[in-house]
N, C-alpha and C positions, 0 to 999 in steps of 0.2 A: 425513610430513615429519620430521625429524628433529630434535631436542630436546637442551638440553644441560642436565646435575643433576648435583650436587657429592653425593658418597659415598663412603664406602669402596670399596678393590679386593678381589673374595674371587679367592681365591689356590689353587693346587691344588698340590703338588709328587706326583710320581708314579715309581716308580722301574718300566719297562712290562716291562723283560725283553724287548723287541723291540713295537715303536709296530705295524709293516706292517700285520699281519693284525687290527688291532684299530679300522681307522679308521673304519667306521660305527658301530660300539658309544661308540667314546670321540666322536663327533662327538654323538651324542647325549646322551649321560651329560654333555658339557661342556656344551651346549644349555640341556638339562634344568633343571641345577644351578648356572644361571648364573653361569658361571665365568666370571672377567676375563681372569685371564692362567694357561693352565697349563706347569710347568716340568717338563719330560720328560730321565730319566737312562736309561742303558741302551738306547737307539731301537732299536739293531741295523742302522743303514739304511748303504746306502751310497751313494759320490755320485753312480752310476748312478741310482738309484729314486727316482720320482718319489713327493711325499708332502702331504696338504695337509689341513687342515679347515675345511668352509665355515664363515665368516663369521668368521674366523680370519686374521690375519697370522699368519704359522710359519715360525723362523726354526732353524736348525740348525748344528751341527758333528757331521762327523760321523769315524770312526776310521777313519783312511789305511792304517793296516798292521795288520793282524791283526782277533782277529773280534770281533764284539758289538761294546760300548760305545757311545759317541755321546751327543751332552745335546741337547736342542729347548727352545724359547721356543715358546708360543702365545700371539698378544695379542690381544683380540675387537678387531674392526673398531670405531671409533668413537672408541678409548682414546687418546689425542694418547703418545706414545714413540717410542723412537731406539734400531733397534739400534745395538750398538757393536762394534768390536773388540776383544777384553782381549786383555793381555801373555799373551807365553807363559810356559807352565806347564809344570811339571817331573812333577809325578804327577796332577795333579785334571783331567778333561776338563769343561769350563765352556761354556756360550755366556748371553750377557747382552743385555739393552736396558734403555735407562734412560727412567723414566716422569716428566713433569714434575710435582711435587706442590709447592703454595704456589712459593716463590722460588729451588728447587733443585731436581735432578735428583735421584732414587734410581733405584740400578743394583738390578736384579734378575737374579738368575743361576742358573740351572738349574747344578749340580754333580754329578761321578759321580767316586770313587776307587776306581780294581781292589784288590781286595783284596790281588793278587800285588805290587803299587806298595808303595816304602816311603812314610811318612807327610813330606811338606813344610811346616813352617811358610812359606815364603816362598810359597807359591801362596796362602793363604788370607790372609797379608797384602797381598800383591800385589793380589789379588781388593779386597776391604776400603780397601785408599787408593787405589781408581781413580776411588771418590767418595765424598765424606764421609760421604752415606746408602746404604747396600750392606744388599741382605738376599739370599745366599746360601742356598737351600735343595737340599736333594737325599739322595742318597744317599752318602756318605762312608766306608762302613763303618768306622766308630771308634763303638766300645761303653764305656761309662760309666755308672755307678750318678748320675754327676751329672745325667742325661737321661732317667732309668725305666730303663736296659738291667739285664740281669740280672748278666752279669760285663767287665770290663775287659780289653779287646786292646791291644795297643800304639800304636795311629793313635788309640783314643780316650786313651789317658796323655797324648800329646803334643798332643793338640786341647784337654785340660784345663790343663795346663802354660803351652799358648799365653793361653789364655784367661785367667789368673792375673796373666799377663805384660801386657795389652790392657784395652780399655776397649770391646769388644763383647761382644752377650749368644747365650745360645744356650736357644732354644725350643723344648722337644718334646712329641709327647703321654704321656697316661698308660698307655695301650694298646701294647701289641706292634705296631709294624709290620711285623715279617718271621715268619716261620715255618721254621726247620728241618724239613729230611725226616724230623728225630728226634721231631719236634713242639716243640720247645722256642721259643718267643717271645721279639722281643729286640727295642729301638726302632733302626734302622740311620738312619733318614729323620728328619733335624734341619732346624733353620732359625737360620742365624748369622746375625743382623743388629746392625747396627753406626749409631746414632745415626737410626733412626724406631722408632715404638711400633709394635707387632702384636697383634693378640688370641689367643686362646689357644689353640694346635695342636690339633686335634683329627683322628683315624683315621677315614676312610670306607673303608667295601666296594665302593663303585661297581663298579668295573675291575678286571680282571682281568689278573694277575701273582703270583709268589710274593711281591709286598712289597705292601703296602695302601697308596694315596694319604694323605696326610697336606693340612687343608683351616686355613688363617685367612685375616684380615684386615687389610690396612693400615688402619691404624686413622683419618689422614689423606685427609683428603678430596680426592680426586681430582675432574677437572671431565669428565665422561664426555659423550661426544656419543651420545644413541641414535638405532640407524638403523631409517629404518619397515622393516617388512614388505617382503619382497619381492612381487610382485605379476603379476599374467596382466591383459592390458589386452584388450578385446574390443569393436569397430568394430560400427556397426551401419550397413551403407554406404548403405542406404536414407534411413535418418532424415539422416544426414549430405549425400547429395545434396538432399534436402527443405531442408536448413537453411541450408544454399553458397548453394540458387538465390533464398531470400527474402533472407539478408542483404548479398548483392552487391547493390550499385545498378547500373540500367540503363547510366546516363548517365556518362559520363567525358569530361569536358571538361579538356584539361591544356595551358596556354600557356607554362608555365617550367619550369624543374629544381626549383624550390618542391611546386609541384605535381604534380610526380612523385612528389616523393618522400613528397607527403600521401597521393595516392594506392597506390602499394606500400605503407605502411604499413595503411592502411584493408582492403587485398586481407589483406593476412599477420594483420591482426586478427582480420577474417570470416572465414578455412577454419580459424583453429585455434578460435575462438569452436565454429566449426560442428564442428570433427573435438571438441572438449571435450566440447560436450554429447551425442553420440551417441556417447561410448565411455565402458564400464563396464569397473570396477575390482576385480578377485578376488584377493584374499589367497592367494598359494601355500601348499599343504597343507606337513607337516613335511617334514624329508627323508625319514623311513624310514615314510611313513604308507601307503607301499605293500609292507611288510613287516608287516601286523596280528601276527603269532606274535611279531614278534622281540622288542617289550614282556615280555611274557609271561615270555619263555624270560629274558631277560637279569635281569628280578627272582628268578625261580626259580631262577636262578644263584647271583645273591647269598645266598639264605634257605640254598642248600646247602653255599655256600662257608663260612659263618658256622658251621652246624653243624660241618663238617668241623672247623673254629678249635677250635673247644670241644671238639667228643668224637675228634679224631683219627682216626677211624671210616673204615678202605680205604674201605668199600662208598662210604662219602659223597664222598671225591676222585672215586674211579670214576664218580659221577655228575655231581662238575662239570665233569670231564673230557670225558665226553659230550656234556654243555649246550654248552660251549663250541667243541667240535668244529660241533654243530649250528647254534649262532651262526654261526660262520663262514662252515661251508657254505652256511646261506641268503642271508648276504653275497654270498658270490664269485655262485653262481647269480643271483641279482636282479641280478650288475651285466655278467655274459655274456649272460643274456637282453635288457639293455636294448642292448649292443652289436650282439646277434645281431636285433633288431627296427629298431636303426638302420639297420644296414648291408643288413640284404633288403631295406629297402623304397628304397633308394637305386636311382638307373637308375644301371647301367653306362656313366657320361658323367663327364668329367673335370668336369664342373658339378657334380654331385653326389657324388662321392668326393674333391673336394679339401677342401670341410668336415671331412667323418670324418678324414681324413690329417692336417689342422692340428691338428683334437682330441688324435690320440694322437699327435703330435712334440710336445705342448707339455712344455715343461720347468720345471723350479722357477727358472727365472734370474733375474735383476732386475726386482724389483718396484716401485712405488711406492714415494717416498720416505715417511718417516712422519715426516722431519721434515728443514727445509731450511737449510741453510746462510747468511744472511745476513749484511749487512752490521752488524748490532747481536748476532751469535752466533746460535743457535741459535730457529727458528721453528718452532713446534706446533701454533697455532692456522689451521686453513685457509686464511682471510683475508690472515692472514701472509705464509703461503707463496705464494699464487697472489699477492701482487702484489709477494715476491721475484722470484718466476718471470719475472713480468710485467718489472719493470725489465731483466733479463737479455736476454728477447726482444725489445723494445725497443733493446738495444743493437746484438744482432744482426740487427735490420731494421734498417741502418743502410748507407749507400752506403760504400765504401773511399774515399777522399781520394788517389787515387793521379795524375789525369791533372791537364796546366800547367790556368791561371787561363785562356788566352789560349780556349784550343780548348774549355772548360766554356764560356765567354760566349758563344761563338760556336752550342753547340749548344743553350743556353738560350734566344737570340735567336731561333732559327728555330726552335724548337719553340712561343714564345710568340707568335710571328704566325701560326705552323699552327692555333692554339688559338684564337687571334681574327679569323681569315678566313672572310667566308662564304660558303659552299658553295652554289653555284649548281645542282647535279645534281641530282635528283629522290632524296627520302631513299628510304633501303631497306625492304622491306615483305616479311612475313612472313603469310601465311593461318593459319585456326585450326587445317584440317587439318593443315597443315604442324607447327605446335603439337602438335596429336593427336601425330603419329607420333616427334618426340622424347621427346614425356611417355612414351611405351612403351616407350623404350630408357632410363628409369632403372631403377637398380637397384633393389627396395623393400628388400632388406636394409643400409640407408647412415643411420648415424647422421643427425639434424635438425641443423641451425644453432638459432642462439640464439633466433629464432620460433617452436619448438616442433613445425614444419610435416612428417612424413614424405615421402617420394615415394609411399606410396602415396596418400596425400589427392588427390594431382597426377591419379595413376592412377582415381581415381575423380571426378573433377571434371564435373559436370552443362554441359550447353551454353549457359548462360548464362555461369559463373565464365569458362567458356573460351574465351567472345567477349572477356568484357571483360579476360581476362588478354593476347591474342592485340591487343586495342588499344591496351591499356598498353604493350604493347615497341615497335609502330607508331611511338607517342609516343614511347616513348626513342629510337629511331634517326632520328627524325625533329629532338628536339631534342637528340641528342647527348648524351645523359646517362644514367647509371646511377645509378641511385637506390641512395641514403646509405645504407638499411637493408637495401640485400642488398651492401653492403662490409662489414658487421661481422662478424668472424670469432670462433668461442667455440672456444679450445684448451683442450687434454687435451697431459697430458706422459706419454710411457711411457721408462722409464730405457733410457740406450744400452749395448749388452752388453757387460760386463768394466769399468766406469765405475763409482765413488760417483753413486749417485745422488740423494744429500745435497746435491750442490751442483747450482746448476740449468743451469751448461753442460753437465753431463753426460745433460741430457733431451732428450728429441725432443721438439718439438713436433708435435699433428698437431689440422690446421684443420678447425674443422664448418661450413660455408658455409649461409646461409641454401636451402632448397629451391628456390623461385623463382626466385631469385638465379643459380643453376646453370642451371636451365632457359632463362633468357635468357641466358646462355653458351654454351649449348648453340647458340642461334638465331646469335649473333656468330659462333662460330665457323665454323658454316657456311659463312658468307659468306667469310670469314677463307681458310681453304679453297680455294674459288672461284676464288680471286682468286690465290693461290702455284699450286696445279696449273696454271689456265689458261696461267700467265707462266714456270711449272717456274723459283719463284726458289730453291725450297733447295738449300742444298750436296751435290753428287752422294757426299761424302765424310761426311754427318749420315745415320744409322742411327737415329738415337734418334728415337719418337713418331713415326717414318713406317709408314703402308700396304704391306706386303709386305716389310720389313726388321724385323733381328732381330738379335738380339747374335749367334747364331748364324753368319748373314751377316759380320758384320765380323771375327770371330774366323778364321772360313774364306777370310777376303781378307788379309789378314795371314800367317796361315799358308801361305797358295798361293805368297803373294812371298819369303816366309822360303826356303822348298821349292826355289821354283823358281832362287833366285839360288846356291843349294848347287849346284845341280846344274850350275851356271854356271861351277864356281867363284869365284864370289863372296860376298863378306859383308855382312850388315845391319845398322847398329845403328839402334836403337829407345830412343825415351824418352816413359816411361808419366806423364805430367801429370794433378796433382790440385789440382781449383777449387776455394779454399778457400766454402762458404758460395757457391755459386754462385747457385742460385735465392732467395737468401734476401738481396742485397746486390744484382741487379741495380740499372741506375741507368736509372731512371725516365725521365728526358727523355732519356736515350742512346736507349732503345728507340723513341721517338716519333719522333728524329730517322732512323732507320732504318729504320723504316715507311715514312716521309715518302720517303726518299730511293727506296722501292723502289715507287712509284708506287700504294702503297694511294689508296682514296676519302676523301676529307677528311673526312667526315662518318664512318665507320668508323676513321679513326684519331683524331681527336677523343672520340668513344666511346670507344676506348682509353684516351685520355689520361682520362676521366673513371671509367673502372672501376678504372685504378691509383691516383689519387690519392685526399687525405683518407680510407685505407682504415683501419678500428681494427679492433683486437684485443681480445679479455676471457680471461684466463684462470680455466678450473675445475679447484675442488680439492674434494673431496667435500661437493659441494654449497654454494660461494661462491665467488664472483667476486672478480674482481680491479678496480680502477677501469678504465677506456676508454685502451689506449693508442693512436696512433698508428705508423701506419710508413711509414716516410721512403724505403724500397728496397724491392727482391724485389717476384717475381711471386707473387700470394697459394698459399701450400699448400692443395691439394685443390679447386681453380677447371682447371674442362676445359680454360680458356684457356691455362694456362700454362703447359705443354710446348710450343704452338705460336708461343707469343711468347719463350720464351727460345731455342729453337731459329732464330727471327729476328733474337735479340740478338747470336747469336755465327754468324747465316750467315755471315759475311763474315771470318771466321776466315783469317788470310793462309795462300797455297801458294804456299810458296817453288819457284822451277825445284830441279828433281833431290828434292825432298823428297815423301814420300807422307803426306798428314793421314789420320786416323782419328777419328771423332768418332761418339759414341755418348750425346745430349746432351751434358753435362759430362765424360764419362768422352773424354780425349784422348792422342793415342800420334801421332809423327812419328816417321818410318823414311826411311831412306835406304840406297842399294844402290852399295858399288863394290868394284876387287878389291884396292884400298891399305888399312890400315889409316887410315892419315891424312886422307885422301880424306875416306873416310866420315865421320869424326870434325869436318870442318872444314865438311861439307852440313850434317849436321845442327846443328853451331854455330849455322851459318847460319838455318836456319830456325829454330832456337829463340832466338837474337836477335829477328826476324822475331817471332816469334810474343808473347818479353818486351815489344817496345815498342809492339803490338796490345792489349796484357791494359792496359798502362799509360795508353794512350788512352780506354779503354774501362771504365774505374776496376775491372779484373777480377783479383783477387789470387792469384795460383799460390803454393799450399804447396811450398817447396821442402825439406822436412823429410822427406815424403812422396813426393815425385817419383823417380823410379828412370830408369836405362839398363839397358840388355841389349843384349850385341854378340855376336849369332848370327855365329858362325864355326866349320869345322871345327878350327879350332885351338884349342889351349887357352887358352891366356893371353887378358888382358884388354888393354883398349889403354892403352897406358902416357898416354897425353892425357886430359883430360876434362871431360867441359862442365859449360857456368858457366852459373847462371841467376841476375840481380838479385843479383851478385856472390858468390853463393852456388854450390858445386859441386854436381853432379848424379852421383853413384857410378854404374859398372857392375858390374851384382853378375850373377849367376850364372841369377836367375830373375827372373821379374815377375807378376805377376797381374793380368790385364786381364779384365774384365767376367765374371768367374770361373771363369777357364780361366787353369794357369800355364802360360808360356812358359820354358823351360830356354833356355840357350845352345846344347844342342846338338840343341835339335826335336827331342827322342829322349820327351818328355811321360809320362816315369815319374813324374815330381815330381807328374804335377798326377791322374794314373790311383792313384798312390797315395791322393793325397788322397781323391779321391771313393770311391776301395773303401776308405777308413777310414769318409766319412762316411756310404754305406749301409750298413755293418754296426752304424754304429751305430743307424742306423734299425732295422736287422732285428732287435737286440737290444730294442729301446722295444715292440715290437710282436710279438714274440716269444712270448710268454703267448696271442695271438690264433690267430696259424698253428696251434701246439699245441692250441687248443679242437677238442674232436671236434664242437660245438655249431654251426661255422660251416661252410658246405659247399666245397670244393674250388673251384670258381669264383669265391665271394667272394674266398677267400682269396689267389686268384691276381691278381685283380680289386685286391687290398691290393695285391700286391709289384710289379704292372704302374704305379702308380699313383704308389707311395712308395719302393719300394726302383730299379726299371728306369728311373724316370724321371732318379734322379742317377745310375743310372752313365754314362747315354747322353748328357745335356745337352751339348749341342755336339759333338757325335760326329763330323760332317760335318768339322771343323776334326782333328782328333787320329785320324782314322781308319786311316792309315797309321803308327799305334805299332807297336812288336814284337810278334810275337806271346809272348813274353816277359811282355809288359805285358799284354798285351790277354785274355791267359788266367787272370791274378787276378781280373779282372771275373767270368770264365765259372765258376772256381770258385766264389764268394759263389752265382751264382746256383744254380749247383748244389745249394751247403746251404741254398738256401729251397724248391726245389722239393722237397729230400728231407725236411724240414722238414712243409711241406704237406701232401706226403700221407705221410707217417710212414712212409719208404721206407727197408729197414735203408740199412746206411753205405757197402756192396759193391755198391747196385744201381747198373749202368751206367748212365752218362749217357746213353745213347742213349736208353734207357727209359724216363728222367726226363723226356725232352723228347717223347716219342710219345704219354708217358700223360696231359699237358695240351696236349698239340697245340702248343706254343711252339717257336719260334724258337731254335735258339743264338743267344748276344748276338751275335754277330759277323756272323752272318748278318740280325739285326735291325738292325745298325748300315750295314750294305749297301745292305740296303730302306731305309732313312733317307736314306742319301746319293743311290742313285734317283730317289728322292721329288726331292730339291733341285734333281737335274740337269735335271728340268721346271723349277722356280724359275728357275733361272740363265738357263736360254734363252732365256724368255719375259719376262724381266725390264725393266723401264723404265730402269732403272739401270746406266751405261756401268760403272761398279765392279765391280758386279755380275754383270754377263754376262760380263766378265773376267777371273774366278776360274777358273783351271784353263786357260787356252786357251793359255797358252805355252807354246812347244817346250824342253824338257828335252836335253842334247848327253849327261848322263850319266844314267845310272841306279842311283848308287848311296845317293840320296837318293832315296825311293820320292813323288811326286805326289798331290795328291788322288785316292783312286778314285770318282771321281762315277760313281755310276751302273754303276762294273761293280767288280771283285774276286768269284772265286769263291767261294762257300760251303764253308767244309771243317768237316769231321766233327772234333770235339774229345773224342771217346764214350774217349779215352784219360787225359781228365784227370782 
C-alpha cells in the first residue's frame, strides 16, 4: 500500500552521449541509487524510438535536424510534478518539469549547449524567470576556474559575466567530470539554481559515458508518495471454491429493491472475502535479477573506468570498452530471447498475436497527467485531481437541453406510468445452466469494478454460489430492479492523442463495471435480443453492434452507389455527421419512451429504466478516489447493454424519400444521387433538415465544426450552394474520412492507399529490429507482417478494390521490402521468388480472395442493404464496379 514522507529529492544530472543502448544498466543504477528525478543531456534519440524506464515518468525533447543532442527528464513514479513547456531557446536544448515544494513550484530542467553554438545569455535568463525557483543542471560546456575547470572558454567568461549581473548561484563538484582523449580533466556538468538551497555536487562513476553524472539534493522537503512493490498474485481455486460454498447462505428470500440490493452486496462481500483469502501474494524479483553476470560486470566496469581516470593506461579503456560491449550484448540477447520465447509459444490465431502486435506498436504518446488543471490552479495531490476529473465528467454525463418543454412532458408522462404499471405477464427467468454458459464467454483478462471481483472468480464459481447467483437475477427480473451496487462505475482516464492532458476534457474516460453486474447484463441482454431479431426492429441502414455487419460492409455500400451512379452519369453528394458526446449525453426517459413505443415487456423495460437510473461514478487516480458522483445521461461505458440500447435510441433516425442514411452507431453519412448539381444539393438539404429537427427532439447535439460534405462528381469543381446545418454551414471539401477509409471526390482512393502505406511502414519500421533477428524463424516472422503490417494495408479492401493499379502497386511494393527484409533476400531478387519462397499471396491477389470471401457474405445476407451491394447494371464502364468475387490475378514479378 503506498505511503507518503516528506524528504529531500536526490537528483542525478548526466550528460549519456546517447541514453538508447544503455537503458537496462541506467534502469538499474537509477533503482539502485534511489534516485528522484534523473536529468539526461546528450540522449541521441529520435522521435521515431521508442524509450522509457520502469517505474519512471520520462519525459523528453529531442533534435529535429541534425545528429546527437536531445535533454530527457526522469521523474520516479510517486513524486506529485508537472511537465512544462519552456520558451524557445536560441542555443541551450532544455526540457523541464516543475516539482511542487512547500507553496511554490521549482522548475527543474535538464540543459545541453553544442559546443559549435555561440553562448546566450537570454536562454539561461529565459530558463531562470519561468519560475522564481529554477535549478537548471546539465551540460553547458562553459569552463571556469570559478566552478573547479582547469582553463576559461568563452561560454564560461559569459556564464560568469551573467552571473555577476544576477542573483542565481552556480554549483559544481571538486572532481573532473569530463575527460579529454588527451586525458586532461575538466568540470563541463554545473547546476545553476536560482532562489532554493541544494547540497553539495558531488561526481559519481555509476554510468557510462565520456562525462561522469554529477549527484545532490534539494535540500527542501518534498512530500513523496511511495509506491509498494510490485507483485505476482496466485489463486488457490480449490480452497477458494471451499470458501464461496460455506460463506454463501442457502436461502434467499427478497420481497423489494431494498433487498436486492442487501443481497448483491452480501454475494460481492462473500467471493471477494473467499477470492482474498485463498490468494497469495509474491513480491516481483528485480528487473535484471535474470541477468546474475550483469551485477558483476557493470561494478567491474566501474573499478576499470576509474583506473583508467587515474593512470590514462590504453590497456585499461581497452578493457572498459570490452565490459561495456559485453554489458550490451547481454542486454540486447536477454531481451531477443524473451521476445523469441514469447512469440514461439504463441498459436498462430489472431487471439494470440494481436497481444504481441499491441506490445511492439506501443508508443511513447500521451501519458497520464501528473498534474491537473483546476478550477483553484494547478492539482498534485491525487485526491485533487480525481474529483477535478470527477466534476468535469459529471458535466459531461449530462442530457443537452436542446428539445420544446411541451414534447419533454409529454415523454416524461408516459415513461412515469410505464414505471408505475403493473405488469401482469409472467416475469422472465433464467436457469443456472443458462448462467453456466455466459459465465464462459467472459473474458478473464478484464479489469474488476470497484468490488474487487475478477471474471475469473465467476469462472470458478462452486454450484451452490451459482444457484443462489442464478436466484438473485430471478428476483431482479421478477421485481424489476437492478441492484445499486453493480451501477457504481470506478473510472480510469487515459489522455486523448495530440491533447493537454493537464486539463481533464482532454481525457477519456473508461468504465470498470462491477463483475456481477456484467454478468446480469449479460442475461438482460439476451432477452433484449429476443425480442429485436424476433420483430427485425433495427434499422436495415444501422451496421454498428450487429451480427454479420462491419464497417467493412457499410464502407462497400457506399462505395457501390458512389461507383455505380458515375457510371450513370450521375453524381452524389454526401455529408459525413459527428455526434457530439453521443453515448455519454443520451437522454434517459427518451430511450424508455422508445422501448415502450417498440413493444418491449414492461417488466424488461422497467429493468431498463432501473439499470440507467441513480447510476454513480468514482474516479481513480493512483490509488484514491474521488467522492460518488451521479449521472443524469448516457448509456454507462463498458456495460454489454449499451451498444444495444443506443442503437435503439437512434433506430428511428428519419429517411428522408430520395435520401440514402448510413449509420454505423453514431458514426452517420446521408447521400443522395441525381444528374443536376442543384438537385442533389436541395435532397440532401432536405434530409439534413430532416435529420436537424430529429437530433433536436431527441436532445441529440451534431457538431457542426466537425461535420463535412463531399460531392463525388466527375467534374471538378465544387457546387457553388451549400448546406446549412442549426444555421451553421456544412463545407464541401475535396475528401472525408468515414469509419477509416477516406473518400476523394473522385473514387480514384490514392488519398486514403496513401495513407495506410505511410501507416504500415511505419509499422514495419517499429518492428524492424525483429524481421532482421536471425534469432526468430521465417514463419514467425511472416506470422508478424501477416498480422501487423497486411492487416492495414488490406482493411476494407472489399470497398477500394477497384483503385489503380497505379495505387494498388505501392501496397505490393512495401510488401515486397518485408518479405526481402525476412528473409535477408539481396535487393535484385525477383518478386516472384519472394512470393514462392513463403508460399504468399501477391497483395492484390489476396485482396481478390477477400472480395470472394464477401461475395458469399452479400448473397446469403439477412440484410436488404446488403445483398444490394454490387447488383446494379452499370450503362458505362469507365468507372470500374466492385470486383466481388472475380478480377484476375496478375503477375507484378516486374515491380
Amino acid at each position: 500500500m503506498a505511503t507518503r514522507v516528506h524528504r529531500p529529492l536526490k537528483v542525478i544530472a548526466f550528460n549519456a552521449n546517447g541514453i538508447g543502448r544503455q537503458r537496462y544498466e541506467l534502469s538499474k543504477q537509477l533503482q539502485d541509487l534511489h534516485v528522484d528525478v534523473a536529468l539526461f543531456s546528450e540522449t541521441h534519440l529520435k522521435p521515431h524510438e521508442r524509450f522509457f524506464i520502469p517505474n519512471y515518468h520520462f519525459y523528453r525533447i529531442d533534435r529535429q535536424s541534425g545528429r546527437k543532442g536531445g535533454t530527457a527528464v526522469a521523474v520516479r513514479k510517486g513524486i506529485p510534478h508537472n511537465h512544462v513547456d519552456l520558451p524557445p531557446l536560441v542555443s541551450v536544448e532544455a526540457t523541464g518539469v516543475c516539482i511542487p515544494i512547500g507553496n511554490s513550484e521549482v522548475l527543474l530542467a535538464a540543459v545541453y549547449k553544442s559546443p559549435s553554438k555561440a553562448w546566450s545569455d537570454a536562454d539561461i535568463t529565459e530558463l531562470l524567470s519561468f519560475r522564481r525557483k529554477s535549478i537548471l543542471a546539465g551540460d553547458l560546456n562553459a569552463k571556469n576556474p570559478f566552478w573547479n575547470s582547469r582553463v576559461s572558454n568563452p561560454s564560461g567568461l559569459e556564464l560568469v559575466d551573467l552571473f555577476d549581473r544576477s542573483d542565481f548561484e552556480i554549483s559544481a563538484p571538486q572532481c573532473p567530470t569530463h575527460y579529454s582523449p588527451a586525458g586532461n580533466g575538466d568540470v563541463l556538468d554545473i547546476v545553476v539554481h536560482q532562489n532554493i538551497r541544494v547540497s553539495e555536487v558531488i561526481v559519481s562513476d555509476i554510468l557510462d559515458s565520456d562525462h561522469l553524472p554529477i549527484v545532490f539534493h534539494i535540500l527542501d522537503h518534498v512530500k513523496i508518495r511511495n509506491l509498494s512493490e510490485p507483485i505476482e498474485k496466485f489463486t488457490d481455486w480449490e480452497r477458494f471454491q471451499s470458501l464461496a460454498s460455506e460463506l454463501i447462505s442457502p436461502k434467499l428470500e427478497i420481497n423489494s429493491g431494498v433487498e436486492a440490493d442487501k443481497a448483491a452486496r452480501d454475494f460481492a462481500a462473500s467471493i471477494a472475502s473467499a477470492y482474498r483469502l485463498s490468494t497469495s501474494k509474491v513480491t516481483l524479483s528485480d528487473i535484471n535479477n535474470d541477468l546474475p553476470g550483469l551485477d558483476r560486470l557493470i561494478k567491474y566496469k566501474q573499478r576499470l573506468r576509474k583506473l583508467w581516470q587515474e593512470t590514462r593506461d590504453p590497456a585499461c579503456k581497452t578493457a572498459v570498452n570490452w565490459v561495456t560491449k559485453s554489458i550490451r550484448r547481454m542486454t540486447r540477447k536477454k531481451a531477443l530471447e524473451r521476445w523469441e520465447t514469447k512469440i514461439s509459444n504463441a498459436e498462430v490465431t489472431p487471439q494470440c498475436i494481436w497481444p504481441i502486435a499491441k506490445s511492439l506498436l506501443q508508443r511513447d504518446g500521451p501519458r497520464a497527467p501528473t498534474a491537473i488543471h483546476g478550477s483553484s490552479g494547478l492539482k498534485f495531490h491525487p485526491s485533487e485531481k480525481a474529483n477535478e476529473i470527477a466534476d468535469c465528467l459529471e458535466i459531461q454525463f449530462t442530457p443537452h437541453d436542446l428539445c420544446d418543454e411541451n414534447h419533454e412532458e409529454r415523454v416524461e408522462a408516459r415513461v412515469q406510468a410505464l414505471l408505475e404499471a403493473v405488469d401482469e405477464n409472467p416475469p422472465l427467468r433464467i436457469r443456472p445452466c443458462d448462467v453456466q454458459k455466459l459465465i464462459k464467454s467472459l473474458k478473464l483478462k478484464k479489469a474488476c469494478g470497484i468490488d474487487g471481483i475478477p471474471n475469473e472468480c465467476l469462472r470458478h464459481l462452486p454450484r451452490r454460489p451459482l444457484v443462489h447467483l442464478t436466484h438473485l437475477f430471478n428476483h431482479c427480473f421478477r421485481l424489476s430492479h437492478f441492484p445499486n451496487t453493480w451501477k457504481e462505475a470506478k473510472i480510469i482516464t487515459l489522455p486523448k492523442p495530440g491533447k493537454d492532458p493537464k486539463f481533464p476534457q482532454n481525457l477519456r474516460p473508461i468504465s470498470l463495471l462491477s463483475t456481477t453486474g456484467k454478468l446480469f447484463e449479460k442475461v438482460i441482454l439476451k432477452f433484449l435480443r429476443k425480442h429485436i431479431e424476433e420483430r427485425g426492429l433495427l434499422n436495415a441502414s444501422q451496421f454498428g453492434f450487429r451480427a454479420r455487419h462491419s464497417t467493412t460492409l457499410q464502407c462497400m455500400r457506399l462505395a457501390d452507389h458512389v461507383t455505380l451512379n458515375f457510371n450513370n452519369k450521375m453524381s452524389t453528394a454526401a455529408v459525413f455527421l459527428d455526434i457530439e458526446k453521443a453515448f455519454d449525453t443520451t437522454w434517459h426517459s427518451g430511450l424508455l419512451f422508445k422501448l415502450s413505443k417498440l413493444e418491449f415487456p414492461n417488466s424488461l423495460t422497467k429493468l431498463i429504466g432501473s439499470f440507467l437510473s441513480k447510476r454513480k461514478f468514482r474516479v481513480y487516480v493512483e490509488g484514491e478516489m474521488s467522492t460518488p458522483r451521479e449521472m443524469q445521461a448516457g448509456v454507462p461505458q463498458g456495460s454489454v447493454l449499451s451498444p444495444t440500447l443506443f442503437n435503439m435510441y437512434i433506430n428511428d433516425a428519419p429517411q428522408t424519400h430520395g435520401i440514402h442514411l448510413a449509420l454505423f452507431a453514431d458514426d452517420t453519412c446521408l447521400y443522395a444521387t441525381d444528374r443536376k448539381e442543384g438537385f442533389i444539393v436541395r435532397k440532401l438539404q432536405r434530409g439534413l433538415s430532416s435529420m436537424e429537427t430529429w437530433c433536436e427532439r431527441w436532445n441529440i447535439k451534431i457538431n457542426e465544426d466537425k461535420s463535412r460534405g463531399v460531392y463525388f462528381s466527375r467534374v471538378s469543381r465544387s457546387p457553388e450552394s451549400c448546406l446549412t446545418l442549426n444555421g451553421r454551414n456544412i463545407p464541401f471539401v475535396n475528401s472525408a474520412k468515414y469509419l477509416g477509409v477516406i473518400f476523394d471526390k473522385k473514387v480514384t482512393w490514392r488519398l486514403h492507399i496513401e495513407m495506410i502505406e505511410a501507416k504500415a511502414f511505419r509499422t514495419f519500421i517499429r518492428v524492424y529490429s525483429l524481421f532482421k533477428s536471425e534469432r526468430l524463424s521465417a514463419n514467425i516472422k511472416l506470422t508478424l507482417h501477416k498480422a501487423l503490417i497486411r492487416s492495414v494495408m488490406t482493411y476494407a479492401s472489399p470497398a477500394w478494390e477497384f483503385a489503380a493499379d497505379t495505387h494498388l502497386v505501392k501496397l505490393q511494393r512495401l510488401q515486397n521490402k518485408v518479405l526481402r527484409t525476412i528473409g535477408n533476400f539481396p535487393r535484385r531478387t525477383p518478386v516472384r521468388d519472394l512470393h514462392m519462397a513463403f508460399k504468399i499471396s501477391y497483395l492484390y491477389d489476396y485482396i481478390t480472395n477477400v472480395c470472394r470471401q464477401q461475395t458469399e457474405v452479400l448473397q446469403n445476407h439477412d440484410n436488404e442493404n446488403v445483398r444490394n451491394i454490387g447488383q446494379g447494371e452499370a450503362r458505362h464502364r469507365k468507372y470500374k464496379r466492385l470486383k466481388l468475387g472475380g478480377g484476375q490475378a496478375y503477375d507484378r514479378s516486374s515491380d
